[in-house]
C-alpha positions in Angstrom: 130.6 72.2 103.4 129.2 73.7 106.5 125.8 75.9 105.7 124.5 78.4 108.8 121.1 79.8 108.4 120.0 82.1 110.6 116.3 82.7 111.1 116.3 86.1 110.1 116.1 84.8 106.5 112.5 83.7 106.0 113.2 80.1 105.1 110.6 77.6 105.5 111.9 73.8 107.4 111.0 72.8 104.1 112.9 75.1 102.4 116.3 74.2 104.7 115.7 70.1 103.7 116.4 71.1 100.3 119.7 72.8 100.9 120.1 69.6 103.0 119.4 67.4 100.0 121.7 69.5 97.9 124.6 67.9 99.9 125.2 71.1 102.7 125.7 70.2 106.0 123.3 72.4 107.2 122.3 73.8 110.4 120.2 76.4 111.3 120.7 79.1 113.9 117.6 80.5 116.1 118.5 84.0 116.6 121.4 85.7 115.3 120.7 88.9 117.6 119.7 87.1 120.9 121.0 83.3 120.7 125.2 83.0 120.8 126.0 80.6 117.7 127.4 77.4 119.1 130.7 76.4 118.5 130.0 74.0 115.7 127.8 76.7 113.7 130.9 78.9 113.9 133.0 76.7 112.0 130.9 77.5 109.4 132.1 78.0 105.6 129.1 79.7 104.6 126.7 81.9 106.7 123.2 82.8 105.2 122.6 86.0 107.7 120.5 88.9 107.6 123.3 91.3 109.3 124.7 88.6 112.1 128.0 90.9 112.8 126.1 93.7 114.3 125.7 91.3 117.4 128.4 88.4 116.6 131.8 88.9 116.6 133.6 87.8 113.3 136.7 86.8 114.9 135.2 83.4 116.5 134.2 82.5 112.6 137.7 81.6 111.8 136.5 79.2 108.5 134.2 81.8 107.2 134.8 81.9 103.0 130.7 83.4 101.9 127.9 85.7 104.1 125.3 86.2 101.8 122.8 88.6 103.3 118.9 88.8 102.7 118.9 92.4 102.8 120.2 95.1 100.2 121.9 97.8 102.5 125.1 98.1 103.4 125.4 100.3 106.1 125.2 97.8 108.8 127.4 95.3 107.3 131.2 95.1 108.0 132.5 95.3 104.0 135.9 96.6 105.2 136.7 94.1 107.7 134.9 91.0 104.9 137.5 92.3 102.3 140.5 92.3 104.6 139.7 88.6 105.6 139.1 87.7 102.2 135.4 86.7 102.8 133.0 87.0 99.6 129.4 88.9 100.2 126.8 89.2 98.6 123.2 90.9 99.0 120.0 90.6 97.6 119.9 92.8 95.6 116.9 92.7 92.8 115.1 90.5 95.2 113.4 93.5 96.6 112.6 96.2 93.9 109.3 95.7 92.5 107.8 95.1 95.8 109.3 98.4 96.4 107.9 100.3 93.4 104.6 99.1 93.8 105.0 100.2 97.4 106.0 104.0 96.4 103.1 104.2 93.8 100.5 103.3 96.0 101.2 106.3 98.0 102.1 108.4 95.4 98.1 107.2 94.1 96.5 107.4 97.5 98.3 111.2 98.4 97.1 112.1 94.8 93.3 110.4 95.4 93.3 111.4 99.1 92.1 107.8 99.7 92.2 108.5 103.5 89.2 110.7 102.8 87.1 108.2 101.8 88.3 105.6 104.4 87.3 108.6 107.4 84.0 108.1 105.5 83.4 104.9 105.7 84.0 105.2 109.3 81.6 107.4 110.0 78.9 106.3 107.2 79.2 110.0 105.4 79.0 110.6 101.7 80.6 113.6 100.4 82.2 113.5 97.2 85.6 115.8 96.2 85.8 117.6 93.4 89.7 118.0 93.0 91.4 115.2 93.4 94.7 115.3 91.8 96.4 112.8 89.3 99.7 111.6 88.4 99.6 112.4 84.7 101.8 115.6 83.3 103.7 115.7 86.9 107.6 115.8 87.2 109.1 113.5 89.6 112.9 113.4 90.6 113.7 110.1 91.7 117.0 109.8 93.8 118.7 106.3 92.9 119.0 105.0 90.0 119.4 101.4 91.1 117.4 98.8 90.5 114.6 99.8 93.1 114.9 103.2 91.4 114.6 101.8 87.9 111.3 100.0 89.0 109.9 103.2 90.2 110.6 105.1 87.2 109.6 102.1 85.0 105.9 102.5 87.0 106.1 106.6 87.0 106.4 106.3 82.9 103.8 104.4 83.0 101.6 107.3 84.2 103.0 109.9 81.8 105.3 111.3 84.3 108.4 112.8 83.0 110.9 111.5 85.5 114.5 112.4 86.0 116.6 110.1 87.9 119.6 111.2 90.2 123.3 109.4 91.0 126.2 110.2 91.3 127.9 109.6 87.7 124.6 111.5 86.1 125.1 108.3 83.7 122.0 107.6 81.5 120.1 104.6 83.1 116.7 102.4 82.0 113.1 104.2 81.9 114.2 107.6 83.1 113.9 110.4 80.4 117.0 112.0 81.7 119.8 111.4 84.4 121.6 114.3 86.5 124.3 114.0 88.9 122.9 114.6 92.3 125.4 117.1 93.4 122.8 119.3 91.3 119.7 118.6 93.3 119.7 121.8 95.4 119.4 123.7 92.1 116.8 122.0 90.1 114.9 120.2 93.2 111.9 123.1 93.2 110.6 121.9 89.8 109.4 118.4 91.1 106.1 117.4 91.7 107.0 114.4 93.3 110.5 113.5 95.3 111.2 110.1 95.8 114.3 108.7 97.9 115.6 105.7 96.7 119.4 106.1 98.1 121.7 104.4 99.9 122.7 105.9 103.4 126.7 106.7 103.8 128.6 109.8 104.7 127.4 111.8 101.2 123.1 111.1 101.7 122.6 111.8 105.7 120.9 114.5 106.1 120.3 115.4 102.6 116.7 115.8 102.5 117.1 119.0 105.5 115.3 122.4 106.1 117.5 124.2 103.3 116.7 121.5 100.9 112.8 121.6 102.1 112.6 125.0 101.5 113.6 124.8 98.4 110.5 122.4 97.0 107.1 123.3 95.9 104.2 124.0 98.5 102.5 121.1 96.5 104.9 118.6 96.3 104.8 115.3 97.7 108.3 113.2 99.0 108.5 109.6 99.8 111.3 108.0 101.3 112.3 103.9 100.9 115.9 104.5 100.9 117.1 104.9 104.4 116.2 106.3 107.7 118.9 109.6 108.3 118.8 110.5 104.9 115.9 112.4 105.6 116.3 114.8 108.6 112.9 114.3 110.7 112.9 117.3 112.4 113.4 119.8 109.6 110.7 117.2 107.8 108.0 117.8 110.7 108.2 121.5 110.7 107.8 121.6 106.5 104.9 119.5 106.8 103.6 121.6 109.8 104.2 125.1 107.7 102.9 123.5 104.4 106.4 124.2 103.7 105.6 121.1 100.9 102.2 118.8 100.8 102.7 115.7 102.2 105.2 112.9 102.7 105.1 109.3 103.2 108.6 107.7 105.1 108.7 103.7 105.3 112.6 104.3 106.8 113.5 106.5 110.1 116.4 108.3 111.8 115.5 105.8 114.4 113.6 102.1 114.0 110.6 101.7 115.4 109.7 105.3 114.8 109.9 106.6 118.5 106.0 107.3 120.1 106.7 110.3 121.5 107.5 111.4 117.6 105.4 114.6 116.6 105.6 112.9 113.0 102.5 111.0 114.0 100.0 113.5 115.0 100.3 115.1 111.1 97.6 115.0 108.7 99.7 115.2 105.7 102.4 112.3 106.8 101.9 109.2 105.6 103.7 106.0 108.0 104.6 102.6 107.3 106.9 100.6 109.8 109.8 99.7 106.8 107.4 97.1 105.2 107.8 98.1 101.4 109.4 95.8 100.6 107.7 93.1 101.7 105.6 90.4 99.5 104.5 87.1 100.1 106.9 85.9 96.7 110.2 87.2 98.3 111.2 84.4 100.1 111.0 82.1 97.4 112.6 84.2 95.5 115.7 84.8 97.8 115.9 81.0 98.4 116.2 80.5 94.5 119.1 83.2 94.7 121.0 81.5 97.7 120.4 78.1 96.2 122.1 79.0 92.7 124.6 81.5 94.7 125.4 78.0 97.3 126.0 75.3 93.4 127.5 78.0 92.1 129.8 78.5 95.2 130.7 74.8 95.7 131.3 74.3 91.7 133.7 77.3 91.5 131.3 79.3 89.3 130.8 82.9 89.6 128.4 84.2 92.1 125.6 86.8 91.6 125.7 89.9 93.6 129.0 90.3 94.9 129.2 93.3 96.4 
């Protein structure tokens, strides 16, 4: 069975023997944006990509059965076109969602703590202690997707003793929140959150859903973070709440456009808090998605059933 994996996974030489030694004729491609696959790596069966058909045309894969991507969103993957051809994908899905979490409470802690305070002061060798810093404790936080990632964050918020309500579609009850509302209701209840924390999928129903009506609508002390997806949030409308003190502060580690553009006014603001969509990094990620795509690969070539099918 012929394996392709792309460099855009993470996988160690060492990593790529084993699949090797499984008994997958392996090969490994350089650069699934820049390098053309050869014409042996496109008679692939299975392809191990990160999203290779933004830049590759599917059509010159003609064996293709499995893609299994080492990402969780699905926006930039082809799901119509893999279903009409019959081609199985999967994500990696779970792989990512504590990093996440642990991601969306250190800036929920260091917004709270105002952390950047004492790092100015270290700078500039000045001591000056603050008498009200805030907390966590007693606050409400709405947290939009309840998906794994989401669970994880509310899992962490209840931790703190914050009363979180989660947000999806169904308003089915899910793990760790105290309540679950359909987010058609948002616009109503969104003013009663401390804390507003995207953890959403981007299609047609999320862009733009965070805008200046919805912004407007939040308290002058709230706080919103977004891991979800760039778009869902509408920059603009963000930069002139966070200009008025419209809300507190916000932390984005996804953008309408990737790398945040320099001539963004985003990055002159006080109260907004940047990360270049590195939340869910950690260093145990990559061998946890090679344990996925190891069992996913047996589990394809015995004819068992395959985790995270989307």
């Amino acid at each position: 069975m012929k394996v392709v994996v792309t460099n855009r996974t993470g996988f160690t030489k060492e990593m790529c023997q084993v699949i090797a030694d499984a008994g997958f004729e392996l090969m490994y491609h350089d650069d699934e944006q820049k390098t053309p696959f050869t014409e042996e790596e496109k008679q692939c069966e299975v392809l191990w990509t990160h999203n290779a058909f933004s830049y590759n045309n599917m059509d010159e894969f003609p064996n293709l059965k499995l893609v299994m991507a080492a990402m969780v969103g699905l926006d930039v993957q082809p799901l119509e076109e893999f279903k009409r051809r019959g081609i199985t994908f999967c994500n990696a899905r779970g792989v990512y969602d504590i990093p996440i979490a642990e991601f969306v409470l250190m800036r929920l802690l260091e917004m709270q703590k105002k952390a950047y305070v004492f790092e100015e002061q270290k700078r500039t060798r000045s001591w000056q202690q603050l008498r009200l810093l805030g907390h966590l404790n007693d606050k409400k936080a709405a947290v939009l997707g309840t998906g794994g990632i989401g669970k994880q964050i509310a899992k962490r918020l209840v931790a703190f003793d914050v009363d979180v309500t989660g947000y999806n579609r169904s308003g089915k009850e899910q793990e760790y929140f105290h309540r679950v509302h359909k987010i058609s209701a948002l616009a109503e209840e969104i003013g009663q959150y401390d804390m507003v924390i995207i953890a959403l999928p981007k299609d047609a129903t999320t862009v733009d859903l965070i805008n200046k009506a919805m912004l407007s609508k939040m308290k002058e002390t709230a706080i919103l973070v977004n891991v979800g997806r760039g778009g869902i949030v509408n920059e603009k409308d963000l930069h002139e709440a966070l200009t008025n003190h419209t809300i507190a502060a916000a932390a984005l580690d996804v953008y309408e456009t990737e790398p945040l553009q320099k001539e963004s006014p985003l990055w002159d603001l006080e109260n907004f808090y940047f990360s270049p969509h590195n939340s869910y990094s950690s260093a145990q990620n990559d061998e946890q998605m090679f344990a996925w795509m190891m069992e996913n690969l047996c589990n394809y070539r015995d004819g068992k059933p395959l985790k995270n099918i989307v």
